[in-house]
Backbone as a ProteinNet text record, in pm:
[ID]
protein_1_A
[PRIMARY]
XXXXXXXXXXXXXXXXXXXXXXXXXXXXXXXXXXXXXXXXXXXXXXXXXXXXXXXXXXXXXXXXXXXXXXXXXXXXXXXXXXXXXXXXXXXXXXXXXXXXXXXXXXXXXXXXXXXXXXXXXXXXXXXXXXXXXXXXXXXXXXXXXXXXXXXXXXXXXXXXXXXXXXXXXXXXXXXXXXXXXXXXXXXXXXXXXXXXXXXXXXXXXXXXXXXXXXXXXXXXXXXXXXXXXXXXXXXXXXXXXXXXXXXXXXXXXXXXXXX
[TERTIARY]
-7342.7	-7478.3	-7545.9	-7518.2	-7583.4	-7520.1	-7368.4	-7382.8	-7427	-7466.7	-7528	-7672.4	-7703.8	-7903.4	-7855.5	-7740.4	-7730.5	-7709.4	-7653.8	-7591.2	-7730	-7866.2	-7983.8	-7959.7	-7894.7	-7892.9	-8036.9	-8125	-8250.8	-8148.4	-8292.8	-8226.7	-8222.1	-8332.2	-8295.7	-8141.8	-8124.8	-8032.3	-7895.8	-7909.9	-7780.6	-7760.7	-7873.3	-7916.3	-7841.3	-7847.7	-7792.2	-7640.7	-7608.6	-7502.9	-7409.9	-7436.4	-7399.5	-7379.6	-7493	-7427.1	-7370.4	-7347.9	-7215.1	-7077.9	-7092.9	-6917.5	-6920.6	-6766.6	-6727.7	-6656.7	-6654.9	-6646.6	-6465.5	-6411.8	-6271.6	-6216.2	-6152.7	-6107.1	-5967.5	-5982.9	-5912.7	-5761.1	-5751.3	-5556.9	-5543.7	-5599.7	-5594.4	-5639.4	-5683.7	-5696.4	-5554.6	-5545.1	-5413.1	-5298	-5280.7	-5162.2	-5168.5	-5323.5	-5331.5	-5291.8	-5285.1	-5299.9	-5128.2	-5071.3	-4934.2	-4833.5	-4907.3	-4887.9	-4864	-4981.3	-5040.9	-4918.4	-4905.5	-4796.1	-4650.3	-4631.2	-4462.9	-4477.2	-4588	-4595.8	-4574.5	-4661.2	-4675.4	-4493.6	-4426.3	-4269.9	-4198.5	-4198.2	-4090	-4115	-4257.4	-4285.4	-4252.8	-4256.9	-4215.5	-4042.7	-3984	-3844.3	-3806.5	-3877.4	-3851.5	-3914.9	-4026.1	-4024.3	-3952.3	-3875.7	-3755.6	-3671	-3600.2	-3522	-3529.2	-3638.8	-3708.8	-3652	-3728	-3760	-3610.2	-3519.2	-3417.6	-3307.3	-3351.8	-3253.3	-3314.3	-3406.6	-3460.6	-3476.9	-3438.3	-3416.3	-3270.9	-3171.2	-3025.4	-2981.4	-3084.5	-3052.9	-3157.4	-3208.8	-3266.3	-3174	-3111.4	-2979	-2893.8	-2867.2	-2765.1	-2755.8	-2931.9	-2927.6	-2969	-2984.5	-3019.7	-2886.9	-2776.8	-2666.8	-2535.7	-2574.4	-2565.5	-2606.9	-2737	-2785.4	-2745.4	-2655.5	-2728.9	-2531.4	-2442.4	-2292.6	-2299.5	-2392.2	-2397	-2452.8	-2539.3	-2567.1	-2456.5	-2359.2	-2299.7	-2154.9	-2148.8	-2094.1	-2065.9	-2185	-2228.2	-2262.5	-2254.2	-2286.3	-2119.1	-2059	-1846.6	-1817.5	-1891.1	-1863.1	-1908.5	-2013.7	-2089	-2028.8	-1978.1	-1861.2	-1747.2	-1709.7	-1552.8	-1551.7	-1672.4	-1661	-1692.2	-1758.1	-1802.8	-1710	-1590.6	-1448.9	-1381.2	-1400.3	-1319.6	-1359.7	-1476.9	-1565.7	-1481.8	-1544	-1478.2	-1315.2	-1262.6	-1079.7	-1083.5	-1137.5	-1113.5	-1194.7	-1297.9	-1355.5	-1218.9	-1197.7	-1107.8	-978.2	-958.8	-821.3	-835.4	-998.7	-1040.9	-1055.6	-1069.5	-1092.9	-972.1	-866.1	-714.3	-667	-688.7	-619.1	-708.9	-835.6	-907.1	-856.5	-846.8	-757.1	-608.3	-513.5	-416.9	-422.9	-470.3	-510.3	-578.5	-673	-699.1	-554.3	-528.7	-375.7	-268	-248.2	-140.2	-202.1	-311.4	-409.6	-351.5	-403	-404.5	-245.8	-173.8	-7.8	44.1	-16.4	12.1	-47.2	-152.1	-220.3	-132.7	-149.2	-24.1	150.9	157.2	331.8	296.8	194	155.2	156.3	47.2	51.9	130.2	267.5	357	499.3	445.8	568.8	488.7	381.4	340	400.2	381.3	414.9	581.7	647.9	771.5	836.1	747.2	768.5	729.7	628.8	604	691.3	738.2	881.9	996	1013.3	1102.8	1142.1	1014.3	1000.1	1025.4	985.8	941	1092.6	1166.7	1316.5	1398.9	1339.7	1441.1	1436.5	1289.1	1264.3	1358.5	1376	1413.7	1572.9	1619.3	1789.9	1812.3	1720.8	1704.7	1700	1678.7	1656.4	1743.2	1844.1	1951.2	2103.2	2086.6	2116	2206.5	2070.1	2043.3	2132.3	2072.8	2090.9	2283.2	2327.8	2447	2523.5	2489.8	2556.6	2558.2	2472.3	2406.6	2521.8	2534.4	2584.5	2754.9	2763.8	2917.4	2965.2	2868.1	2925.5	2959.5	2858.9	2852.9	2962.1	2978.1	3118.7	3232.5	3232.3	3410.7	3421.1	3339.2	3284.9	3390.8	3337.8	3403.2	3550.5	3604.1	3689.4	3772.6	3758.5	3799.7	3873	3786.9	3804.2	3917.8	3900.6	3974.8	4108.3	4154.1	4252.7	4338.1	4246.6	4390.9	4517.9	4440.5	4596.2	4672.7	4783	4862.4	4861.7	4838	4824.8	4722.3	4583.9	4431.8	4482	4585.2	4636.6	4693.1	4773	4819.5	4716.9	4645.6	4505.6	4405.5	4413.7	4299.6	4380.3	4520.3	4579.4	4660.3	4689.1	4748.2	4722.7	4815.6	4741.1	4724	4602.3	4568.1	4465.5	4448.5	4314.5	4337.3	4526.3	4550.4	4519.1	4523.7	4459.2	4346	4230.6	4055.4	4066.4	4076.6	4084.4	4058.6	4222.5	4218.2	4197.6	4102.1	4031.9	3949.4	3838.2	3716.6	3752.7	3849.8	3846.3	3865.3	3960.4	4010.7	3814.3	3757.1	3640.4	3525.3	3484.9	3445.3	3453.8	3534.9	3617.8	3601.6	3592.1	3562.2	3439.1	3328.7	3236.9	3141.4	3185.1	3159.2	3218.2	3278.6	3378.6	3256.5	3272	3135.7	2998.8	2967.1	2855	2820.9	2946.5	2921.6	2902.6	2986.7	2984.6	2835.5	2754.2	2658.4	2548.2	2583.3	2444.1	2513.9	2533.5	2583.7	2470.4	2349	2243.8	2207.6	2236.6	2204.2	2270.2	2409	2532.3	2569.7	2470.7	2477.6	2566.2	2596	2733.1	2620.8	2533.6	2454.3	2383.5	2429	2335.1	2455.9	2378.7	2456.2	2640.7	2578.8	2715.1	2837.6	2795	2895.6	2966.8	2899.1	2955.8	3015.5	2971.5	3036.6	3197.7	3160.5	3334.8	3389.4	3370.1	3478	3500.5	3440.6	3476.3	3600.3	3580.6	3678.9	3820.8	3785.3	3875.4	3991.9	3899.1	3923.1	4039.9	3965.6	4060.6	4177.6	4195.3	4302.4	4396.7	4356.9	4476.4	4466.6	4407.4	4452.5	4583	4578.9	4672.7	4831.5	4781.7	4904.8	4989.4	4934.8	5008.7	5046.4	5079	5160.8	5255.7	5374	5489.8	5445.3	5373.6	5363.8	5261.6	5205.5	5031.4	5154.6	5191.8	5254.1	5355	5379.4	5549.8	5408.1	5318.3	5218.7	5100.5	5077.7	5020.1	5089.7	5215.2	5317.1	5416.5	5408.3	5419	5295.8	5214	5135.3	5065.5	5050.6	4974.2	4796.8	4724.7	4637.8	4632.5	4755.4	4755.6	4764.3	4830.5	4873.1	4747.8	4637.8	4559.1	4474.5	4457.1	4340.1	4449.8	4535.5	4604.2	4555.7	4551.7	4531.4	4391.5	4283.8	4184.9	4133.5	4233.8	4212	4262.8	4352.4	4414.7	4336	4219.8	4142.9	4001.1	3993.7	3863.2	3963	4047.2	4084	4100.1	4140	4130.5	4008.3	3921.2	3789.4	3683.1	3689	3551.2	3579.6	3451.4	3418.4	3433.9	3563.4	3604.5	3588.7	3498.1	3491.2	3333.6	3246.5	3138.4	3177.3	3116.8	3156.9	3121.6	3030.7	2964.4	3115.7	3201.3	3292.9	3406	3402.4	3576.5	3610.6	3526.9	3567.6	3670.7	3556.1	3613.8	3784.5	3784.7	3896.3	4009.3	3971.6	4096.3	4132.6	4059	4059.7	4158.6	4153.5	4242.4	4335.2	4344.2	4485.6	4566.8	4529.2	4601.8	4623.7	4582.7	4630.3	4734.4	4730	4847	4939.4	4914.1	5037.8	5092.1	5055.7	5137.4	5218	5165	5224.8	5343	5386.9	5447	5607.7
1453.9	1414.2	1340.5	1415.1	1342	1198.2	1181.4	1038.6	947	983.3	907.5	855.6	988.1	909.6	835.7	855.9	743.3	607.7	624.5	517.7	402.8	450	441.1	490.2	590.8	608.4	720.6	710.5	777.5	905	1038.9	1130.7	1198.2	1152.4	1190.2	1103.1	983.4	919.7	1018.1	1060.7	1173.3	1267.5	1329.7	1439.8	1400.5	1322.4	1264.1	1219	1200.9	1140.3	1284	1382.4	1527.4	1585.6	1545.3	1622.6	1553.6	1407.4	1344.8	1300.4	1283.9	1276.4	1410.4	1398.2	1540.2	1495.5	1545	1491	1564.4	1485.8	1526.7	1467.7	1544.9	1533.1	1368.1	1328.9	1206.3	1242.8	1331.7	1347.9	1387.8	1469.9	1506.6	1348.5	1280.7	1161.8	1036.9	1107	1002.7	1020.7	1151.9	1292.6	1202.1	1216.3	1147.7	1039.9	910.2	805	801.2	860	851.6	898.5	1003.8	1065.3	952.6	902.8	782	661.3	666.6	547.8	579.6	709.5	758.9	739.9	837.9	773.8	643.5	586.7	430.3	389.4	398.4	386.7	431.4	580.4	673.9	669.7	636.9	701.8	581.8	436.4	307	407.2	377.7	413.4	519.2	651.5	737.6	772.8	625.8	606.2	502.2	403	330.5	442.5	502	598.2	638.7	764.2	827.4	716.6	614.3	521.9	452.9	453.1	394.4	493	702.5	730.2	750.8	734.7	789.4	649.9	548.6	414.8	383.6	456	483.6	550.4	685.2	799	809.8	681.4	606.9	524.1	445.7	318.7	406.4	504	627.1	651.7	689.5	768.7	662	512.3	450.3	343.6	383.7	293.1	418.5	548.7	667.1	649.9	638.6	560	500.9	369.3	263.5	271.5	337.4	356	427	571.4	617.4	524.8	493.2	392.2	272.2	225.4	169.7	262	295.3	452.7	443.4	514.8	480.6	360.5	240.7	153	117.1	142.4	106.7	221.1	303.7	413.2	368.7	296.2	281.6	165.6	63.2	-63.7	-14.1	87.8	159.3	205.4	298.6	384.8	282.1	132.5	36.5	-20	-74.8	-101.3	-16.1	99.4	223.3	185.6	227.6	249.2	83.9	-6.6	-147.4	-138.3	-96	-69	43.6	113.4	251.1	175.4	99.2	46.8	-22.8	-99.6	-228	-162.9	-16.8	42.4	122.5	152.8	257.8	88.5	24.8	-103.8	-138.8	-202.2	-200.1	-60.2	61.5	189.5	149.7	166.8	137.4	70.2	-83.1	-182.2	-104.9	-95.6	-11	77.6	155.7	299.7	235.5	144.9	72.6	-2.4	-86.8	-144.4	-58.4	71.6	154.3	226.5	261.4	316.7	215.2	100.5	24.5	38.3	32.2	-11.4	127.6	238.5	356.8	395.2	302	296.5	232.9	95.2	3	99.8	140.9	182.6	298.8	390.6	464.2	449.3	325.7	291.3	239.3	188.2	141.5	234	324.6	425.4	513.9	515.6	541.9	454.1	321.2	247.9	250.9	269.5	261.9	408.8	540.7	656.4	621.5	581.4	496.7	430.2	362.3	267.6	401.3	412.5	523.4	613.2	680.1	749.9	686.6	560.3	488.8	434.8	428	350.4	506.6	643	750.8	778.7	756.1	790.4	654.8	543.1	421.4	461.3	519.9	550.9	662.7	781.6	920.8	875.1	776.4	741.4	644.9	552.8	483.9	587.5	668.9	769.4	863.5	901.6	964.8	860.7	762.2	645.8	616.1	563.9	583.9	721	847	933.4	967.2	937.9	942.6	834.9	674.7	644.7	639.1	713.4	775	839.6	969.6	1075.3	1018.2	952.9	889.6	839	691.6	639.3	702.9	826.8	901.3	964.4	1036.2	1085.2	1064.6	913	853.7	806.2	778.4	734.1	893.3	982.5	1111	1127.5	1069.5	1108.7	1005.4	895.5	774.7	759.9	853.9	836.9	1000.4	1052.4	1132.8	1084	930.1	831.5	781.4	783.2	722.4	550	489.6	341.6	300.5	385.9	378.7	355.5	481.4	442.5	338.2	296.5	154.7	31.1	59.3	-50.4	-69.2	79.7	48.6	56.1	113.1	73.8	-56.3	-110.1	-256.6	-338.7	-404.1	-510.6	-449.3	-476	-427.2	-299.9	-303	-181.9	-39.6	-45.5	121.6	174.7	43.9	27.6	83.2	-37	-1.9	115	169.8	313.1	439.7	427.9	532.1	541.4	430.1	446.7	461	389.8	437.9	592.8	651.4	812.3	895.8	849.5	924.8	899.7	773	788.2	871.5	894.1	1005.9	1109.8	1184.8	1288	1338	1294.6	1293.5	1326.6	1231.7	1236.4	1331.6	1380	1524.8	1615.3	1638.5	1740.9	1751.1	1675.4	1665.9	1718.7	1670.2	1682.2	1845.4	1894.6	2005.3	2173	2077.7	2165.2	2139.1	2007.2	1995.3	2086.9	2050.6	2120.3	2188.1	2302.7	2407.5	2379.6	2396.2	2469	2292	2157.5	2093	2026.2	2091	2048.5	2131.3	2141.8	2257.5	2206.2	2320.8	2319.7	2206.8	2186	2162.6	2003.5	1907.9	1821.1	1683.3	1578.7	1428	1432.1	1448	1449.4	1549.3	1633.6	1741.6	1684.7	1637	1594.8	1423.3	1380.5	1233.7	1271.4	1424.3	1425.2	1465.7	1621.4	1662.4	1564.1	1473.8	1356.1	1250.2	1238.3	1192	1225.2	1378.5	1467.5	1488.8	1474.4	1462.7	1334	1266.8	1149.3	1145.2	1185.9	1159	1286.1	1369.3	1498.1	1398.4	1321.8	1262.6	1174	1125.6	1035.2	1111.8	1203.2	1314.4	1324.9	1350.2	1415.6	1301.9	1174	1112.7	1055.6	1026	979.7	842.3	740	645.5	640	734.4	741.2	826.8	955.4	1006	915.2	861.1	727.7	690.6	631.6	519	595.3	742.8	783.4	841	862.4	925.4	779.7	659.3	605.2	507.3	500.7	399.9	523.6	453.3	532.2	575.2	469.5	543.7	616.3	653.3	756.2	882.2	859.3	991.1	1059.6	962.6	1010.1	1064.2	1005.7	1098.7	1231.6	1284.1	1393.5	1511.9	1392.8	1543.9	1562.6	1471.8	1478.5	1615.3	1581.3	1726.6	1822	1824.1	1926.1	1981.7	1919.4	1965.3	2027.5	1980.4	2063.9	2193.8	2218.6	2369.6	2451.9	2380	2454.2	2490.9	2408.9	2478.1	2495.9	2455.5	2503.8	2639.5	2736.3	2869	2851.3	2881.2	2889.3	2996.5	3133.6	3264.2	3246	3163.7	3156.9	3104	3144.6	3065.6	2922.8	2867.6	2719.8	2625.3	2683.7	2582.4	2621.8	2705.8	2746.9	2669.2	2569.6	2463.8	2351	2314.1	2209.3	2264.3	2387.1	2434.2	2407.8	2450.1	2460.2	2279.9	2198.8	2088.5	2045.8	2093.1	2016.6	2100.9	2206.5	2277.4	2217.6	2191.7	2091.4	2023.4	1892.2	1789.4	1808.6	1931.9	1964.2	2002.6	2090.2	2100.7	1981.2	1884.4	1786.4	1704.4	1728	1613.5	1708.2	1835.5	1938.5	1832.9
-8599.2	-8558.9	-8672.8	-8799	-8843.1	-8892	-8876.4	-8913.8	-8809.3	-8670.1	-8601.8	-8614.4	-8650.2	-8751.5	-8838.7	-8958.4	-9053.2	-8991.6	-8870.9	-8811	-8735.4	-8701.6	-8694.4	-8490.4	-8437	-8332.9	-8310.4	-8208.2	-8171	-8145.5	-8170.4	-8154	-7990.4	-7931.5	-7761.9	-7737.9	-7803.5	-7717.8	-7765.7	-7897.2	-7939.6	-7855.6	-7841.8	-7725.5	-7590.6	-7531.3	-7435.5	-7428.1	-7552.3	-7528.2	-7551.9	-7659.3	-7612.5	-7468.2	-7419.5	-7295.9	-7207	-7238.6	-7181.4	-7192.7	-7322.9	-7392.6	-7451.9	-7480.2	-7577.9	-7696.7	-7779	-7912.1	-7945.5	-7973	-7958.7	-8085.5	-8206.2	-8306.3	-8306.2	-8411	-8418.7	-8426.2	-8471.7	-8403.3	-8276.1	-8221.8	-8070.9	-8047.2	-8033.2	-7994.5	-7995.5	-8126	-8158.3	-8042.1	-8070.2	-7978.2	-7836.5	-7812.7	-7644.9	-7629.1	-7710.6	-7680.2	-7682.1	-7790.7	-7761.6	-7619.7	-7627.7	-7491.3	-7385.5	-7378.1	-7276.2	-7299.2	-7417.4	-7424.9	-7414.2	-7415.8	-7348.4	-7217	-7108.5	-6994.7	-6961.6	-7032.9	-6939.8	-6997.9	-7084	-7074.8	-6987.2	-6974.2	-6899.6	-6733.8	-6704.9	-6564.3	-6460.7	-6551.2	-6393.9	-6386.8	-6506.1	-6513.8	-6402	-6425.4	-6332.3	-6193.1	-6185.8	-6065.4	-5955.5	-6100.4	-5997	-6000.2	-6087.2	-6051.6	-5916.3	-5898.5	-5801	-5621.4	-5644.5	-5582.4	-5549.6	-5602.4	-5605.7	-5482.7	-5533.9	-5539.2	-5373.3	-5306.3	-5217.5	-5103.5	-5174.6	-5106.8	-5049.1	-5135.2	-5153.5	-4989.6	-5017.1	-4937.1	-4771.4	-4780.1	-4650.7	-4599.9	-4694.3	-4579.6	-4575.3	-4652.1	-4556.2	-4473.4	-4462.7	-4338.8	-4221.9	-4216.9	-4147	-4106.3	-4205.7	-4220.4	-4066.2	-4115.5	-4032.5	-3875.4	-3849.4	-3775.9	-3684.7	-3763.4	-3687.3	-3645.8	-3723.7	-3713.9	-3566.3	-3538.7	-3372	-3326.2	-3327.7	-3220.1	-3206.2	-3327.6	-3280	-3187.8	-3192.5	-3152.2	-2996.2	-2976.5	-2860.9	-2756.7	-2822.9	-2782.2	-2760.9	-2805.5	-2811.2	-2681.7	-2716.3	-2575.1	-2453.5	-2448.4	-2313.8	-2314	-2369.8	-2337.6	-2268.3	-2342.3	-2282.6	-2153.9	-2145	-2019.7	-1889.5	-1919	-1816.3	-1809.3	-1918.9	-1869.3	-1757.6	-1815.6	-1743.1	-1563.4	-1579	-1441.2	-1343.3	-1411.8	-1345.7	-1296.5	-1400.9	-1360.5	-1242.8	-1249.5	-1145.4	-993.5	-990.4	-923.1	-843.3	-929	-862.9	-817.7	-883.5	-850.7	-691.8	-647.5	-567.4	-467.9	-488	-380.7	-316.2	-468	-388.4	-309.9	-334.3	-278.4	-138.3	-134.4	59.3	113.5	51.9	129.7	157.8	92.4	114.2	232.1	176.6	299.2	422.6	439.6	587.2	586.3	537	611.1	657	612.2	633.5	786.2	770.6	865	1013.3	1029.6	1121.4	1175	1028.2	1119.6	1155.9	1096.9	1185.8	1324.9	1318.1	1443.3	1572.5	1512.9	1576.1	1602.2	1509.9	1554.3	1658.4	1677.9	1735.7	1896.4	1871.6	2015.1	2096.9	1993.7	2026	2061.2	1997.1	2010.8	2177.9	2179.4	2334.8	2436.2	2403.5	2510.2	2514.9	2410.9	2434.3	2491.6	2457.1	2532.9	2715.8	2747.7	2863.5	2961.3	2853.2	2952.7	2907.4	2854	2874.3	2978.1	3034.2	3106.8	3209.4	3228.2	3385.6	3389.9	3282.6	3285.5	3312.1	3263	3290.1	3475.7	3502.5	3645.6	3720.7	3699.9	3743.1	3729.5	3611.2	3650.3	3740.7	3682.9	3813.8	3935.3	3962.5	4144.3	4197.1	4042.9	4072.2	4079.8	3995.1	4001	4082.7	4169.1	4296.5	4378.2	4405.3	4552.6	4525.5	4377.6	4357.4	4401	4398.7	4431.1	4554.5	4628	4768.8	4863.4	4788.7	4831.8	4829.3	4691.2	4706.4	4767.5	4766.3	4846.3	4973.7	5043.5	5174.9	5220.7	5175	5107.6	5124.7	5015.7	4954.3	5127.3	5173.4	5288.9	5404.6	5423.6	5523.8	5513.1	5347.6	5327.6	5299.1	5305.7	5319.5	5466.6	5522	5722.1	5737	5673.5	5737.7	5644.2	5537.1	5484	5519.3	5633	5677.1	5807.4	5826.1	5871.4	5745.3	5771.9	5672	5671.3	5796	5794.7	5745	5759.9	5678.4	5501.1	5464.5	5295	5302.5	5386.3	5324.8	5301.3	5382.1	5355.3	5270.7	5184.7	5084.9	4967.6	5004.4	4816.9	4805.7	4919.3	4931	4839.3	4779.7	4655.1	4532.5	4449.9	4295	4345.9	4472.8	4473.2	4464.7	4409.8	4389.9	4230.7	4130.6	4020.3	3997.2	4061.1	4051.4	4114	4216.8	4257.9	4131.8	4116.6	4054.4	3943.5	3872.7	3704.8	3756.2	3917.3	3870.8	3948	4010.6	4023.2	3931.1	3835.5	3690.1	3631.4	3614.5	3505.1	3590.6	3731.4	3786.6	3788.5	3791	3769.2	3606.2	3542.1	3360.5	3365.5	3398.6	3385.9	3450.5	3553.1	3619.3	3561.8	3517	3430.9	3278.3	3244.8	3126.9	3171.5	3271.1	3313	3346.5	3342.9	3406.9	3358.8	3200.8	3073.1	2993.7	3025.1	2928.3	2991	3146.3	3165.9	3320.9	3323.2	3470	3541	3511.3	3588.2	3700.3	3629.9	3704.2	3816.4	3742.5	3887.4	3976.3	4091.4	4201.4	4286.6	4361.6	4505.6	4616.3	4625.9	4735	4719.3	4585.2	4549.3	4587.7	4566.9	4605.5	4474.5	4366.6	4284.3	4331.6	4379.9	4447.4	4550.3	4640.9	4767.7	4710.6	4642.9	4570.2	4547.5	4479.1	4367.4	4499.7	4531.4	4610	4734	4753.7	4888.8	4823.5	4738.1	4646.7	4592.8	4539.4	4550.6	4685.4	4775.5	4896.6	4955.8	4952.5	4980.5	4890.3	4712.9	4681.5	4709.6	4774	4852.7	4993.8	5019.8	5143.1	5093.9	5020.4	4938.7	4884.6	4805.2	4785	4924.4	5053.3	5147.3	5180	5156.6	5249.1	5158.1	5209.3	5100.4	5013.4	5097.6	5024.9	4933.5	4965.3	4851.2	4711.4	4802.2	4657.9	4543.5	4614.9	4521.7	4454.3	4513.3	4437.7	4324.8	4363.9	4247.4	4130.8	4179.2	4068.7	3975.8	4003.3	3934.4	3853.7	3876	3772.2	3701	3557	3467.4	3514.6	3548.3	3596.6	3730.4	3825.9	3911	3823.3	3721.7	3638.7	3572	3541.1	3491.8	3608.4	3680.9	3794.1	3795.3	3836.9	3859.4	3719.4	3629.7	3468.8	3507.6	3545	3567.2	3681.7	3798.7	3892.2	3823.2	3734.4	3687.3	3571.6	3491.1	3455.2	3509.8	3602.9	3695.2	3780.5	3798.8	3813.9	3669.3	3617	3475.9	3413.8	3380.4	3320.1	3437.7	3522.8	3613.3	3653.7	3672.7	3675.3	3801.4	3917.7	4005.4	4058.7	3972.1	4022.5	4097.9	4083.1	4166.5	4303.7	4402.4	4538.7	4532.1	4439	4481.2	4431.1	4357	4316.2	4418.8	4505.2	4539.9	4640.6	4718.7	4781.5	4724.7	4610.4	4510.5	4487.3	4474.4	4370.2	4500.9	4608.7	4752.7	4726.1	4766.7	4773.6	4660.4	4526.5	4407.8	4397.9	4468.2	4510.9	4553	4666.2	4787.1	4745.8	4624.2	4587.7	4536	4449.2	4290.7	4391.8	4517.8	4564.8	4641.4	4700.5	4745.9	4640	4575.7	4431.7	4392	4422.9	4372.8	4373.9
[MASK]
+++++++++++++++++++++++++++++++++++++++++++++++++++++++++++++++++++++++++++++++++++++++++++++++++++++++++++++++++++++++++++++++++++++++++++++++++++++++++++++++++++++++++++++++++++++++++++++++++++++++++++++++++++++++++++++++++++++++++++++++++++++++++++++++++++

């Protein structure tokens, strides 16, 4: 204070200036200012530091970032490839599956229509069938009656017709014989094929009994075969039911004239 009166400072203004500055010794002053001047060195430093290491550990985490999102962004490319391929794979399979669809449709209706004619072609032979056996029997029938003259045989085997005869009697005779093993229940004593064979049967024991039918079926090969032919319908037909024991007298009589 007092070198401030020496100094010519008023004493209210000392007064005043006491109770606004504080009077702080010249090494503590010094101390501070140094202080002040390490800061102002050390603190940019360790705030680029600071600043550096926290700038570092932001593009990390933004470099992190921006790697999922690219991430995801490679995923949502992939899975829209994906989706497009399965698309185009689920488009070709419909097309597929409608084309297969239709031609199963098509073979369908086609396999109806061909069950259709089938039927209408099985009913169309069943009734040619029929009318063929109808008109055999009819036929063998009469030619049964008319070949118990012996001049009647000379007239229908005269020529090549002792040939055709007796293949189509040998392939009759077979074919009833078959027929009869495939199915018993449909070759009754009472129906057109019955009265076809044994009328047939018939006429060739009309043939056996006379000398010139016998010379003529005992030498050509197909007389020989109609004979194994009767000789196989006594052999396997169930001759113990009455519906066959007609048939069976009838190819008796033949085997015995031929004796």
């Amino acid at each position: 204070m007092d070198s401030l009166l020496k100094l010519g400072f008023d004493m209210k203004k000392i007064v005043i200036m006491q109770e606004t500055y504080v009077l702080v010794p010249k090494t503590y002053m010094n101390q501070v200012m140094n202080e002040v001047k390490i800061l102002k060195e050390t603190l940019p430093k360790a705030l680029n530091r600071r600043f550096f290491k926290d700038s570092k550990s932001l593009d990390k985490e933004k470099e992190k970032e921006f790697s999922s999102e690219r991430k995801l962004l490679e995923q949502e490319l992939e899975f829209s490839k994906e989706r497009k391929l399965l698309e185009q794979e689920f488009d070709l399979l419909k097309k597929r599956y409608d084309s297969l669809l239709s031609e199963v449709e098509r073979e369908r209706q086609e396999n109806a229509d061909l069950r259709k004619q089938l039927f209408e072609l099985k009913e169309i032979t069943e009734e040619q069938s029929t009318y063929c056996a109808t008109l055999g029997g009819t036929t063998c029938g009469l030619l049964w009656r008319i070949s118990q003259n012996e001049d009647s045989i000379h007239m229908l085997l005269g020529g090549d017709n002792a040939d055709e005869f007796f293949q189509l009697a040998c392939h009759t005779l077979e074919s009833y014989v078959n027929a009869v093993h495939s199915s018993p229940s449909r070759v009754v004593g009472a129906n057109n094929e019955y009265r076809f064979v044994i009328s047939l049967m018939g006429v060739i024991t009309n043939i056996t009994a006379s000398s010139f039918g016998r010379e003529l079926i005992s030498s050509k090969d197909s007389g020989k075969e109609v004979l194994k032919a009767i000789n196989s319908v006594i052999s396997e037909f169930p001759f113990q039911e009455m519906k066959w024991m007609k048939m069976r007298n009838v190819a008796l009589k033949c085997m015995y004239n031929i004796r």
